[in-house]
C-alpha positions as CSV (number, residue, x, y, z in Angstrom):
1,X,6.7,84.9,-32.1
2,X,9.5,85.8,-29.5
3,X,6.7,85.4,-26.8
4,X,6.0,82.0,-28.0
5,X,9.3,80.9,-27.8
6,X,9.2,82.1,-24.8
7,X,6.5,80.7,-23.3
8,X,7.7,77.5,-25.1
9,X,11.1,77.6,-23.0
10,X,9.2,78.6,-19.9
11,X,7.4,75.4,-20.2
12,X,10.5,73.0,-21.0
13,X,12.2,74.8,-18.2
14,X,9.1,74.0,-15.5
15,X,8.6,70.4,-17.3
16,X,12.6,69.7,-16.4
17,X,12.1,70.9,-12.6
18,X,9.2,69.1,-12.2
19,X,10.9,66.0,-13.6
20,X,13.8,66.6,-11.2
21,X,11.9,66.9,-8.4
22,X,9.8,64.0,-9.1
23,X,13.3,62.0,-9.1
24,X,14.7,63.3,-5.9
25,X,13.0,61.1,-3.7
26,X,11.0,58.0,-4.0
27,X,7.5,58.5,-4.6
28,X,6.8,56.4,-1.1
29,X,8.3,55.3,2.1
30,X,9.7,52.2,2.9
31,X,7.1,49.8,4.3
32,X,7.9,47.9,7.7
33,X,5.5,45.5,7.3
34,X,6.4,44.3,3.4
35,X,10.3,45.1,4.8
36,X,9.8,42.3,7.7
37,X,7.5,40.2,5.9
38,X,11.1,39.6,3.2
39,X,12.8,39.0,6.2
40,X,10.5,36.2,7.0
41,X,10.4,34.5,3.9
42,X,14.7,34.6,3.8
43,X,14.8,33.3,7.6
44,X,12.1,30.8,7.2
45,X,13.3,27.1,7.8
46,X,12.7,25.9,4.4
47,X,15.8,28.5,3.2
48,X,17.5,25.9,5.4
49,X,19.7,28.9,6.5
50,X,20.4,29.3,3.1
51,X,23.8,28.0,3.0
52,X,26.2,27.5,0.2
53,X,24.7,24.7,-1.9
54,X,21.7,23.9,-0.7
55,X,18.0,24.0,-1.9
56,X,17.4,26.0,0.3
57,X,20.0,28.8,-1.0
58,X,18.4,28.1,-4.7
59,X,14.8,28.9,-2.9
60,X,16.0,32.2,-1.7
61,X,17.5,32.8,-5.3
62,X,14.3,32.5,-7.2
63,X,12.8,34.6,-4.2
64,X,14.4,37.3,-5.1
65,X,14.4,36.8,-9.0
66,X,10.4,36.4,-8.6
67,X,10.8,39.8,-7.1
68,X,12.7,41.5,-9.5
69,X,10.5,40.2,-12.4
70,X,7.1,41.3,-11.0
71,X,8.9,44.8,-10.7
72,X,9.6,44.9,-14.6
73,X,13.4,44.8,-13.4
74,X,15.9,43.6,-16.4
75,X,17.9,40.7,-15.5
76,X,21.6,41.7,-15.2
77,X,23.3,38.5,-14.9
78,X,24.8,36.2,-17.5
79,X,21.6,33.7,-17.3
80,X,18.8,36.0,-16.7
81,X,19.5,37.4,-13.4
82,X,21.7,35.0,-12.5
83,X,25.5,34.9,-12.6
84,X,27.3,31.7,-11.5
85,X,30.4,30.6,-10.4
86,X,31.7,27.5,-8.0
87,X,32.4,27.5,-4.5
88,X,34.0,25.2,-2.4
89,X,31.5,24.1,0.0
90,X,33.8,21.5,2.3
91,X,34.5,18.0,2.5
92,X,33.4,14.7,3.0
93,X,35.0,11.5,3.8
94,X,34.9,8.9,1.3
95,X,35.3,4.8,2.0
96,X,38.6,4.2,2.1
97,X,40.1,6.2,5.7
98,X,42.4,3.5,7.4
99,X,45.0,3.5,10.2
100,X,47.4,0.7,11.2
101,X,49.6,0.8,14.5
102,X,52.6,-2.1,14.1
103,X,54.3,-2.7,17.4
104,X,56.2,-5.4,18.5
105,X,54.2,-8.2,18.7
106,X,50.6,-6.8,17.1
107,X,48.9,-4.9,14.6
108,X,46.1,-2.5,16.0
109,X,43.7,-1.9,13.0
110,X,41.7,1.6,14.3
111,X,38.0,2.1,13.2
112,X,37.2,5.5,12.1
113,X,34.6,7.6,14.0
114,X,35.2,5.3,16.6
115,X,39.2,5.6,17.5
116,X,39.9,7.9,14.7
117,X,39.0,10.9,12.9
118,X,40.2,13.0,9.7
119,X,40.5,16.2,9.7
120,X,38.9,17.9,7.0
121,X,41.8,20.0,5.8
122,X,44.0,17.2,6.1
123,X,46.1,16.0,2.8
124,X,45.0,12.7,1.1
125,X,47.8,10.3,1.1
126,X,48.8,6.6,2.5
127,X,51.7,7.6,4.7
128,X,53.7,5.4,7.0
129,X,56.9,5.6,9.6
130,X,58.1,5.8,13.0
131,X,56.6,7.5,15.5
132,X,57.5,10.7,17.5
133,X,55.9,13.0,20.3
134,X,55.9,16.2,20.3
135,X,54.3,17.5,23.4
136,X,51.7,20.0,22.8
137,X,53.5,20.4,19.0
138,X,54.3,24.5,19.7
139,X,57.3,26.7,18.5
140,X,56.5,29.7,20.9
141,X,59.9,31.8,20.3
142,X,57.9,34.3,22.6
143,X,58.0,32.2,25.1
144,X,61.3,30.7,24.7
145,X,59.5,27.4,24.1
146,X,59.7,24.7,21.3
147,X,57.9,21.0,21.3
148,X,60.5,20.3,18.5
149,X,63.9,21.8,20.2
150,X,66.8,18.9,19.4
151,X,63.8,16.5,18.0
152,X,64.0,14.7,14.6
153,X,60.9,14.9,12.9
154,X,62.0,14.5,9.3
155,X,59.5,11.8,7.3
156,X,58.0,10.8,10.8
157,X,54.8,10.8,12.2
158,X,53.7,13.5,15.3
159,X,51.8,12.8,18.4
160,X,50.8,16.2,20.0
161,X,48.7,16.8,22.4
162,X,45.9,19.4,22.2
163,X,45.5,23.0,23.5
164,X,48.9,24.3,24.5
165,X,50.8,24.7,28.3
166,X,49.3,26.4,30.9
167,X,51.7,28.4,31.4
168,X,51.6,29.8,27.8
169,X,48.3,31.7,29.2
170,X,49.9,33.7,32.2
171,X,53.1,34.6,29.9
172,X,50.4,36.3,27.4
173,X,49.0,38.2,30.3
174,X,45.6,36.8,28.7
175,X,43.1,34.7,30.1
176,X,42.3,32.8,26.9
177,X,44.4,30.3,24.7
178,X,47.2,31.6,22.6
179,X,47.7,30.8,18.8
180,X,49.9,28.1,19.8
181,X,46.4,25.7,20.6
182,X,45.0,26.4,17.1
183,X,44.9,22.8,15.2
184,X,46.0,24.5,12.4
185,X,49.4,26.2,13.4
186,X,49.7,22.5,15.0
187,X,49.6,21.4,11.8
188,X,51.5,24.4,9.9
189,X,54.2,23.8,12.1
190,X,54.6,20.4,11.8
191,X,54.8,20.0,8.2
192,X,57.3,23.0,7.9
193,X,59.3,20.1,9.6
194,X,59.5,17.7,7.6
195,X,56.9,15.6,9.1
196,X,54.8,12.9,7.2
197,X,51.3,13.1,9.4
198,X,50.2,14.8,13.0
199,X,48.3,12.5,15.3
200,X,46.2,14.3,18.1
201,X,45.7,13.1,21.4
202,X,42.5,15.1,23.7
203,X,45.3,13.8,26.6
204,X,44.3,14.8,29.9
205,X,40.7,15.3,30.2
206,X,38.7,17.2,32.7
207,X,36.2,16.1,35.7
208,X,33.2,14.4,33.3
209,X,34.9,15.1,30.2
210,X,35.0,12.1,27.6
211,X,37.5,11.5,25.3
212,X,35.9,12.5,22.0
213,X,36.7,12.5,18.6
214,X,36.3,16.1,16.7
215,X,33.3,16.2,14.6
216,X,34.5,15.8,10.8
217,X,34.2,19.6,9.1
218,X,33.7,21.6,12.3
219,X,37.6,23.0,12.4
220,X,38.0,25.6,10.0
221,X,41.4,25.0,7.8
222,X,42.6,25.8,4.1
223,X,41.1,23.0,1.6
224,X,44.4,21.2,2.6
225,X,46.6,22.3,4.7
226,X,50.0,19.9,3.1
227,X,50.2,17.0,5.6
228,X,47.8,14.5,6.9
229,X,46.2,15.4,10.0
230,X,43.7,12.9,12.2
231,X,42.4,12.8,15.7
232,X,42.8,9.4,18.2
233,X,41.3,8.5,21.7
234,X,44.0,8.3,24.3
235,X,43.1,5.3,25.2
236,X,44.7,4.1,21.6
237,X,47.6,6.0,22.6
238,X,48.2,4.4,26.3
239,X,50.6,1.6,25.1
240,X,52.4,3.4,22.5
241,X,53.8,5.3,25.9
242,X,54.1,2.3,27.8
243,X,56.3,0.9,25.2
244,X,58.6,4.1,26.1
245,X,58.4,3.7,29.6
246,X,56.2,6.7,30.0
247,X,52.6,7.4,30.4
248,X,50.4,10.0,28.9
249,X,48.9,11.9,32.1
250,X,52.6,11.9,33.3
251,X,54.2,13.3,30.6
252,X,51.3,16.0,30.1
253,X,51.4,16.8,33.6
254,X,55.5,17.3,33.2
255,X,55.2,20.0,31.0
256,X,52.5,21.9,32.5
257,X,54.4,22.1,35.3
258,X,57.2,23.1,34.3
259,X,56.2,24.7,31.0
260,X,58.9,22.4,29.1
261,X,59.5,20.8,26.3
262,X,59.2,16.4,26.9
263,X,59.8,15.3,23.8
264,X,60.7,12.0,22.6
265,X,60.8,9.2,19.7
266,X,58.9,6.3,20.4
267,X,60.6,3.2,20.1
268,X,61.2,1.5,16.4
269,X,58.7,-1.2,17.1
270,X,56.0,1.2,17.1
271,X,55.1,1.7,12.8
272,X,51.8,3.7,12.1
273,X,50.0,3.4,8.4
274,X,47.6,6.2,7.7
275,X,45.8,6.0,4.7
276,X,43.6,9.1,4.6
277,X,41.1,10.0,1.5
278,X,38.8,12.8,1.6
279,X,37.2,14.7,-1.1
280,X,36.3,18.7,-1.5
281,X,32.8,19.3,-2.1
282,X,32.1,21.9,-4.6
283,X,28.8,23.6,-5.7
284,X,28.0,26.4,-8.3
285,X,25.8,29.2,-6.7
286,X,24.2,32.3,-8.1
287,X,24.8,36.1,-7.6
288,X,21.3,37.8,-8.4
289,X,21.2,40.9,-10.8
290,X,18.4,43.7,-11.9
291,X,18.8,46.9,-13.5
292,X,17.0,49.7,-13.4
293,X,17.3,51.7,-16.7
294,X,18.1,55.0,-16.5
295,X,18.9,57.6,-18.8
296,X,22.8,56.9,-19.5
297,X,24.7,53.4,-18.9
298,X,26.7,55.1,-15.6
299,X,24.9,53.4,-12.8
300,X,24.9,53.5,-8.4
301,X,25.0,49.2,-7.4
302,X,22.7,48.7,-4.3
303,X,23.8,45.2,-3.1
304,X,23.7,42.7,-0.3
305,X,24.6,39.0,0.3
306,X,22.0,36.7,0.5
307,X,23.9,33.7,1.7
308,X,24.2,32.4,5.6
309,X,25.6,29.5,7.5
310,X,23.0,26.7,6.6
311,X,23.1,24.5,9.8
312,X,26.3,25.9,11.0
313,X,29.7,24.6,10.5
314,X,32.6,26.0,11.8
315,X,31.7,29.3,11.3
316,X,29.1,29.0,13.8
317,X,29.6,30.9,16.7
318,X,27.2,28.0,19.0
319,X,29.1,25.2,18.7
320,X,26.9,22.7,20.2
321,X,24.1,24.0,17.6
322,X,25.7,22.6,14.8
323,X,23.4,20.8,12.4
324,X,20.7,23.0,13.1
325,X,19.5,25.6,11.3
326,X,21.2,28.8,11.3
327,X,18.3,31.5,10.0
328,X,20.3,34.4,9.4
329,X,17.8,37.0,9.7
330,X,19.8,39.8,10.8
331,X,23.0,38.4,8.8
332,X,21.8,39.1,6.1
333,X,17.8,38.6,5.6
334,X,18.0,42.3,6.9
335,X,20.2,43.7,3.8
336,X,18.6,41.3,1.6
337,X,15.0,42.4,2.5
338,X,16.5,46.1,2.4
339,X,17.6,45.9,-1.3
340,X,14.0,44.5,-2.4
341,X,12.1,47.0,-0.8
342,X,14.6,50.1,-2.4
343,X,14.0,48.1,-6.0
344,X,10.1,48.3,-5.1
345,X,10.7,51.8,-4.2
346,X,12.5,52.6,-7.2
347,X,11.0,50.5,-9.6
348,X,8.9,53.5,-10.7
349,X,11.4,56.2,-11.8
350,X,12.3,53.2,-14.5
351,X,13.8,55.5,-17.3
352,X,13.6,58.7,-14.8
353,X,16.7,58.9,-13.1
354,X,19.8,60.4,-15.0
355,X,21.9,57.4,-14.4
356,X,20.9,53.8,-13.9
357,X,21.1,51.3,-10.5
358,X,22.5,47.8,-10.7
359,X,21.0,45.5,-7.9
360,X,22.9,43.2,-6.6
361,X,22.3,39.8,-4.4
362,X,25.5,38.4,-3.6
363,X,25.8,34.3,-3.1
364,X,29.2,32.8,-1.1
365,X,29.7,36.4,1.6
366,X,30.2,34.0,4.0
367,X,32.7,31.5,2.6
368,X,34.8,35.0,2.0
369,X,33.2,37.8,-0.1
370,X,33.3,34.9,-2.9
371,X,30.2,36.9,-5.3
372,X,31.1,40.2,-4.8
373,X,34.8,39.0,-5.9
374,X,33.1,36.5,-8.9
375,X,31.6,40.2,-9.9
376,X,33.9,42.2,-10.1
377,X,36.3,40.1,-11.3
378,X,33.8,39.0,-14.4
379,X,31.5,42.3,-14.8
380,X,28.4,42.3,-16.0
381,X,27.9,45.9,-16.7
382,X,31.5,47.8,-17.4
383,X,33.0,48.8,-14.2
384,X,34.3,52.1,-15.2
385,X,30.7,53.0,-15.6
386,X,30.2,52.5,-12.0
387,X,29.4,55.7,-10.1
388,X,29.1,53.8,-6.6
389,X,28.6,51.5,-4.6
390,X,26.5,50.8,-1.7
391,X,26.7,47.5,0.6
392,X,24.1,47.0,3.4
393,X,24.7,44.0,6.0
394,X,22.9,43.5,8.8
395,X,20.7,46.7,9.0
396,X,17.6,44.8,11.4
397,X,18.8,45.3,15.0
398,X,19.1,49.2,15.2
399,X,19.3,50.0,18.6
400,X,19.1,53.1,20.1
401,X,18.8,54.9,16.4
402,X,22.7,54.4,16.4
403,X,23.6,53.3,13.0
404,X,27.2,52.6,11.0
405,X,28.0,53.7,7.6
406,X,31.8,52.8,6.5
407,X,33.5,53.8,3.3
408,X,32.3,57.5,3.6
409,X,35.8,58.7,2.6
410,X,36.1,56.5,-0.6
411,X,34.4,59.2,-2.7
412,X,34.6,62.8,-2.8
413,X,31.2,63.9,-2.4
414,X,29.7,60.7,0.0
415,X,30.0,62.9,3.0
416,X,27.9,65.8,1.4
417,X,25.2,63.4,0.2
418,X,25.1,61.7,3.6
419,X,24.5,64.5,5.7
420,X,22.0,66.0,3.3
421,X,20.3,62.4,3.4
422,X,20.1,62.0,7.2
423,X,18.9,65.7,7.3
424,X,15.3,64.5,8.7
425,X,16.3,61.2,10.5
426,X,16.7,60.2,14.1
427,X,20.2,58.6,13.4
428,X,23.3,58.8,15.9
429,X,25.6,57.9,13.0
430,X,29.0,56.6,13.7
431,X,31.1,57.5,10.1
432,X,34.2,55.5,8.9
433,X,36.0,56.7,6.4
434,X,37.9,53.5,5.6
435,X,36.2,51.1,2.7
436,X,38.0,47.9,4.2
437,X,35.8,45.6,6.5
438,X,34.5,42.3,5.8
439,X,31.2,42.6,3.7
440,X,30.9,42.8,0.0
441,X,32.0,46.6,-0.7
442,X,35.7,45.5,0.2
443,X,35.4,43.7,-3.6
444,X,34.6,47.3,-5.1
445,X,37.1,49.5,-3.1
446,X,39.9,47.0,-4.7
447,X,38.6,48.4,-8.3
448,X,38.1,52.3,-6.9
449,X,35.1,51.9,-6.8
450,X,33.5,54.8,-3.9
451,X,31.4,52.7,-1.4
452,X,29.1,53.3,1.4
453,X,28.7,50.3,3.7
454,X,25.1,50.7,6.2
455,X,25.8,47.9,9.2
456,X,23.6,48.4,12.8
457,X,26.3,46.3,14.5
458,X,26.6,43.1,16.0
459,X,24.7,41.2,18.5
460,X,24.8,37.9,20.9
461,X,22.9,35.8,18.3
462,X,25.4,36.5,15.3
463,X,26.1,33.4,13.4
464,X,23.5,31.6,16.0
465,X,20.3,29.5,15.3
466,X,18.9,32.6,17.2
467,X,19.7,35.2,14.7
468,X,15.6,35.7,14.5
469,X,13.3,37.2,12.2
470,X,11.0,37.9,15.9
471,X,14.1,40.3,16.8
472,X,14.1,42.4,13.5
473,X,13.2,46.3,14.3
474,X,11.1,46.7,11.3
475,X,10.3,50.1,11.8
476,X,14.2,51.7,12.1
477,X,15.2,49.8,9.5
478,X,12.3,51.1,7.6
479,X,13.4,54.6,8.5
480,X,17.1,53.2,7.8
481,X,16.4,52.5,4.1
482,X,14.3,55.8,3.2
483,X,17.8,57.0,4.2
484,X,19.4,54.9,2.0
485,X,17.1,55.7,-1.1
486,X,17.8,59.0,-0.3
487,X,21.3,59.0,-0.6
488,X,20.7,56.3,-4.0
489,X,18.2,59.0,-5.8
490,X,21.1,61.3,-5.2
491,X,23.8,59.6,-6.5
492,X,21.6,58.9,-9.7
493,X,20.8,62.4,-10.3
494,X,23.7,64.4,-9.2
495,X,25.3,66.6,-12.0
496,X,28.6,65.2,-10.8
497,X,30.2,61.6,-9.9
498,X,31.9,61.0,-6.8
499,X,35.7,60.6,-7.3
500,X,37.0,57.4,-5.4
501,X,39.9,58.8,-2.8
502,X,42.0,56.9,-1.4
503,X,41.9,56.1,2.3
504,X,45.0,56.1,4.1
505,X,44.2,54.6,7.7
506,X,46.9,55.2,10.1
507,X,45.4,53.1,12.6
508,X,44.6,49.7,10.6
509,X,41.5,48.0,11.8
510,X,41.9,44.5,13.1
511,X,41.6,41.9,9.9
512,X,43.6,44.2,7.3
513,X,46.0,41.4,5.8
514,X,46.8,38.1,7.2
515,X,43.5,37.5,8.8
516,X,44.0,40.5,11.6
517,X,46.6,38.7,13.6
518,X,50.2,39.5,14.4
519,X,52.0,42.7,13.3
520,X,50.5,44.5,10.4
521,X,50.7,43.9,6.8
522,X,48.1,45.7,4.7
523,X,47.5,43.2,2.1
524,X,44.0,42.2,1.6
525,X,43.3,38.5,0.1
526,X,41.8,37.7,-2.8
527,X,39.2,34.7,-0.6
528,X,38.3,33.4,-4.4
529,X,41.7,32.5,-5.6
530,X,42.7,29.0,-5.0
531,X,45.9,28.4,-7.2
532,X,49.0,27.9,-4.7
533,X,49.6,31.2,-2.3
534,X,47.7,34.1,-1.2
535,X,46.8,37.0,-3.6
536,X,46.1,40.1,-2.8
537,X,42.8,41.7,-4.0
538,X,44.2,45.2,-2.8
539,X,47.2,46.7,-1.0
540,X,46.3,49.0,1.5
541,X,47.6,52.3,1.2
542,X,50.4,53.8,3.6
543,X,50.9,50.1,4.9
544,X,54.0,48.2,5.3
545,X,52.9,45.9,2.0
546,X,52.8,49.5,0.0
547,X,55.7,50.8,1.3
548,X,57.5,48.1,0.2
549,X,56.1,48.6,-3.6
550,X,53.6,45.1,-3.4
551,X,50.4,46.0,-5.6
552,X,47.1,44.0,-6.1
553,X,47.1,40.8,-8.4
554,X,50.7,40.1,-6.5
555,X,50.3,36.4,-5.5
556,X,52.5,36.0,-2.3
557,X,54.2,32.4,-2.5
558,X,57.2,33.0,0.2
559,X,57.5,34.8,3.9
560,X,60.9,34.7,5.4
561,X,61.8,31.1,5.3
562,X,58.6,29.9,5.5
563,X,56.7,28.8,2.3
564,X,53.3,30.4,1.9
565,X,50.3,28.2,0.5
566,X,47.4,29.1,1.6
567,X,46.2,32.4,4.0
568,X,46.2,30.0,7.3
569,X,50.5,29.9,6.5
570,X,50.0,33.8,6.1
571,X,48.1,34.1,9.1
572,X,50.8,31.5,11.1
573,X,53.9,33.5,9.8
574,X,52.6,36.8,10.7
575,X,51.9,35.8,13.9
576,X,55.6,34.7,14.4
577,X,56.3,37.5,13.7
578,X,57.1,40.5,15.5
579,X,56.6,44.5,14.8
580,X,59.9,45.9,13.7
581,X,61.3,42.7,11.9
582,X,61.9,43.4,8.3
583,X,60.8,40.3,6.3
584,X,61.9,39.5,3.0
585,X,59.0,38.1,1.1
586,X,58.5,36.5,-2.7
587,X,55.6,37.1,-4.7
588,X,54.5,36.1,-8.0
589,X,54.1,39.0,-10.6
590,X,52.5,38.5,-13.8
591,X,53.9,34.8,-13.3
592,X,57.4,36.4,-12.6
593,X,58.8,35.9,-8.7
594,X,59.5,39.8,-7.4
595,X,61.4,39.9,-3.8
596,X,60.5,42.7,-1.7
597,X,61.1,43.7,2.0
598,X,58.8,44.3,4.4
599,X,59.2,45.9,7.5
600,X,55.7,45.1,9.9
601,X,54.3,47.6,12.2
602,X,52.2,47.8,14.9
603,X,48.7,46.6,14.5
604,X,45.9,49.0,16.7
């Protein structure tokens, strides 16, 4: 009898290792040709670049739900495997844009498209009063310039000019413009003024160049920015100077000279009647969710977005491409294509693994981590149960076997599992311990969550009609994922979770709080809120926000003396801004204002 038992327990003991080693890796490799063959499908011209609210974005959807189904995944979402929520998606004009110039003697009715132009951040409103200019409509302290030095702008309407001095550039010390020729510190600046509306002139205009009208949507800005902001031709412009005794090339031509200020009212003939309407376009879009059931509800999330630019807008980084269709195969066909081929991988140890894996297809990554923020804020699986999470984006251009992974220091035993992972693999990897960048697995550091975040790096055709599926490297991103299943079918069936640490970076990455511009803050937004300021998704740790005792959910609402509404007015203060000035700012806390003082630091 004892030697039965025995024998018994001999055999549970072989049956358990064989298990366990029949979990430890997938039974097969990834496949380049079904990994490139995703990628083709996602980058194909009728996903229409899969941008946000399109059909083309829906396609791609039930892509990947098709996928998930013929796998005997279970849907994870709220419908099936979808979970929705709305994005903003832009703007449109609607039928009823006028502008009126009263002098003297006339009244100038403008046409839009043709004289004039909205901008699309600007506020909808019929304004109307005197006239003043502006110059180039900059407050450069740094530079001991200001446009609106002894000028009364108070319930008036600002001319500006575009771009910014010359002389701003060799101050700088940089070849390129400064902040001060953004359209949107242009506008910032000028409603912190008082003013009613911002006009903007091209003015001087190069050999060949023509006097054109900004396309309607192309300039990125907050959904509105607080005043109404519109584009004219000079040459609608030309007697509004006249009247003044001035002309347009002059008076540009004084101030780049001298680099200062030639402001002035116009006289009180001159009466301009804006009546701008524009409307927000909105859209609900779907995150995609499957599970893979495991043998307790703790679960690793493999995710990616699935999103892209559509035709371009004014994320597009080829300007003169817009309205054509931006494929995204790298960004992110390549991490999209990279989660189905791990689910097909994995699909098999259905009920095998000791914990679970939740995969994820994120919608709105581009409009600003907007599904990976939807998710976590509104769970679909309980987040404590969460032993990790991994993010790839843009995995299809390996070159030269060098590959990213970030986040490696947000859980206590990452490091271990990577390094047994890349064991066998030709990978020059370049570690970051930080969990902060701008890709989904920022959302799940904010909830201490560990994450691991695969990235091959960027390239010239990033957020260009020429992001390719032809330019995918199949094969190392092939290699790339058995790595990553690897490091998933360890995770799963480790005896232990990873504890999430917490990353104190000493030397804050460009894009930590503020939009990466200006002294550093350490807050990072919440991109999904929309109520009035900016809230913070996270605080960093060891930054100037945490030193001064701000915490995620804070909602800030003031800066100084400047009112905060939106992260542009963030961005614009903190660029004001300079490192060493302590700056008292006003949140909201659990609806409650809190003060705090904030000293900035250097930003490396």
């Amino acid at each position: 009898m004892p030697n039965r038992i025995r024998f018994h327990r001999l055999v549970l003991i072989l049956s358990a290792l064989l298990l366990l080693a029949s979990a430890s890796t997938p039974v097969q490799q990834a496949d380049p040709n079904r990994y490139l063959n995703d990628v083709k499908s996602l980058a194909d011209p009728e996903m229409e670049g899969r941008g946000a609210g399109t059909k083309g974005l829906a396609r791609a959807e039930r892509l990947i739900e098709k996928r998930y189904k013929e796998l005997g995944l279970q849907p994870a979402g709220v419908n099936g495997f979808a979970q929705p929520f709305p994005v903003i998606t832009g703007a449109r004009l609607k039928s009823d844009n006028r502008f009126s110039a009263q002098t003297s003697d006339s009244k100038h009715d403008l046409t839009i498209d043709q004289d004039f132009v909205p901008f699309s951040f600007s506020s909808s409103s019929e304004v109307s009063g005197p006239v003043v200019f502006a110059g180039f409509g900059a407050t450069a302290d740094e530079f001991h310039y200001d446009d609106y030095a002894g000028l009364d702008v108070k319930d008036k309407i600002v001319v500006v000019l575009r771009y910014e001095p010359f002389g701003f550039a060799e101050k700088s010390g940089h070849h390129g413009l400064t902040q001060h020729s953004q359209l949107i510190t242009k506008a910032i600046n000028a409603r912190n003024r008082g003013a009613k509306a911002v006009v903007l002139l091209n003015g001087k205009l190069g050999d060949g160049e023509e006097d054109l009208l900004t396309r309607f949507g192309s300039v990125s800005g907050p959904e509105n920015v607080g005043i109404v902001f519109v584009q004219i031709k000079n040459a609608v412009a030309e007697n509004w100077f006249q009247s003044a005794g001035k002309s347009l090339k002059e008076v540009q031509d004084q101030i780049n000279s001298s680099t200062k200020p030639d402001s002035f009212a116009f006289p009180d003939a001159l009466h301009l009647t804006l009546h701008i309407d524009i409307e927000t376009t909105r859209a609900t879009v779907n995150n995609v969710l499957a599970w893979l059931p495991g043998q307790t509800d703790e679960y690793v999330i493999v995710g990616a977005h699935y999103d892209h630019l559509g035709r371009g807008n004014f994320d597009s980084l080829a300007p003169s491409q817009i309205g054509q269709i931006h494929p995204g195969a790298d960004d992110n066909g390549s991490g999209t294509a990279g989660v189905l081929e791990l689910a097909r991988l994995l699909a098999p140890q259905r009920g095998q693994l000791k914990r679970s894996v939740l995969f994820m297809n994120f919608a709105g990554e581009e409009l600003g981590l907007l599904g990976s923020a939807a998710w976590v804020a509104n769970p679909t699986r309980p987040l404590a149960k969460a032993v990790a999470m991994i993010n790839m984006d843009m995995i299809g251009r390996i070159k030269d076997d060098k590959v990213y992974i970030g986040g490696v220091g947000t859980g206590s035993t990452l490091k271990a599992v990577l390094e047994q992972a890349q064991k066998d693999s030709p990978f020059k990897i370049e570690y970051s311990a930080g969990g902060y960048s701008s890709s989904d697995h920022t959302s799940f550091v904010s909830k201490k969550i560990p994450v691991l975040f695969f990235f091959s790096g960027l390239h010239s055709d990033y957020h260009k009609p020429s992001d390719t599926w032809d330019k995918i490297n199949a094969p190392s991103a092939a290699r790339l994922l058995d790595m990553v299943g690897n490091v998933v079918m360890q995770l799963a069936n480790a005896p232990d979770t990873p504890v999430f640490q917490v990353v104190a970076e000493d030397k804050p990455p460009a894009g930590g709080g503020g939009g990466g511009y200006g002294p550093y803050f350490g807050s990072i937004p919440d991109f999904g809120q929309t109520e009035n300021g900016v809230k913070f998704s996270d605080v960093k740790p060891n930054s100037p926000a945490a030193k001064a005792g701000l915490k995620a959910g804070d909602i800030l609402i003031q800066f100084g003396d400047k009112p905060i509404k939106n992260l542009y007015d963030f961005t614009d203060a903190l660029r004001r801004s300079k490192v060493g000035d302590v700056v008292e700012v006003k949140v909201l806390r659990d609806g409650q204002p809190v003060t705090a003082s904030v000293k900035l630091e250097q930003r490396k």
